[in-house]
N, C-alpha and C positions, 0 to 999 in steps of 0.2 A: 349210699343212703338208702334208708327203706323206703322203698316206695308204697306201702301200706299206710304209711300215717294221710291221716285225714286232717283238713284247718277244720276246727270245733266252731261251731255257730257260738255268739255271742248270749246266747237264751241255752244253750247246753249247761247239764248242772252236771259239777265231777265231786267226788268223794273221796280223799286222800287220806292216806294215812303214814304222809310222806309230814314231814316237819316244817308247817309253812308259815311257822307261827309270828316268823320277822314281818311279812306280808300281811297274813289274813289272819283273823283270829279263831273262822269256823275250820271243821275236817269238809265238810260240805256247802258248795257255794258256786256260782257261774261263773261260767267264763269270762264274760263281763267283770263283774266284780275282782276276777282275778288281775284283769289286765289293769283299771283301775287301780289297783294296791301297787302292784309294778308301774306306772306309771305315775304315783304320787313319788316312789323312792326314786325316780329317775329326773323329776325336776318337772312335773306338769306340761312336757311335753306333746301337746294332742297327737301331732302329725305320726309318729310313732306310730301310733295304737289304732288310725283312724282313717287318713287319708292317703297317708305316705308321706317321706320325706327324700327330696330329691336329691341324686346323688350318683356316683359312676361306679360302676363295679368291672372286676377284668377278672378274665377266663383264662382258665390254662389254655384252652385252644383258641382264644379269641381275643381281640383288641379293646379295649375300654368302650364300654356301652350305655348311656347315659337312661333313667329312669326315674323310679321311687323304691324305695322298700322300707316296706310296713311289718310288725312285731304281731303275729298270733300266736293261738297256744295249739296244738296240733294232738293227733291221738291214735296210736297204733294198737291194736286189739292183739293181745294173748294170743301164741300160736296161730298166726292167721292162714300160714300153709293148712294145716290142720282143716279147719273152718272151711278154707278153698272145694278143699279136698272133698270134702262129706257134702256142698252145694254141686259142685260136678257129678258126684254120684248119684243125686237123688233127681237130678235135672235128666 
């Protein structure tokens, strides 16, 4: 998994021009909004999107673990070694 991606604040605006037309009808819209549109086609579920919905999950290395988990949208940035790289330099 990368570990560069970032959870996008709910007031975050994204700009696609990825095909999301079954969802949302704009190319540009928040994240909010986004989760919103996935949450209408998913049955009005709040806990999802909001607070959590309790539940257990199990680990390859580990035994059943009881919690929540919640649905964001997340965001990794274009060549981010790259980026890394030119902030080390100039630091």
């Amino acid at each position: 998994m990368n570990d560069k991606f970032m959870v996008l604040d709910r007031n975050v605006v994204i700009s696609s021009t990825g095909n999301l037309s079954n969802l949302i009808c704009n190319n540009t819209f928040k994240v909010a909004e986004l989760l919103r549109a996935i949450q209408e086609c998913t049955g009005k579920s709040t806990g999802w999107f909001d607070y959590g919905v309790p539940c257990e999950v199990l680990g390859l290395t580990q035994d059943w673990q009881k919690g929540k988990v919640r649905i964001s949208i997340e965001f990794c940035p274009d060549e981010p070694e790259l980026i890394d790289s030119l902030r080390r330099k100039m630091n």
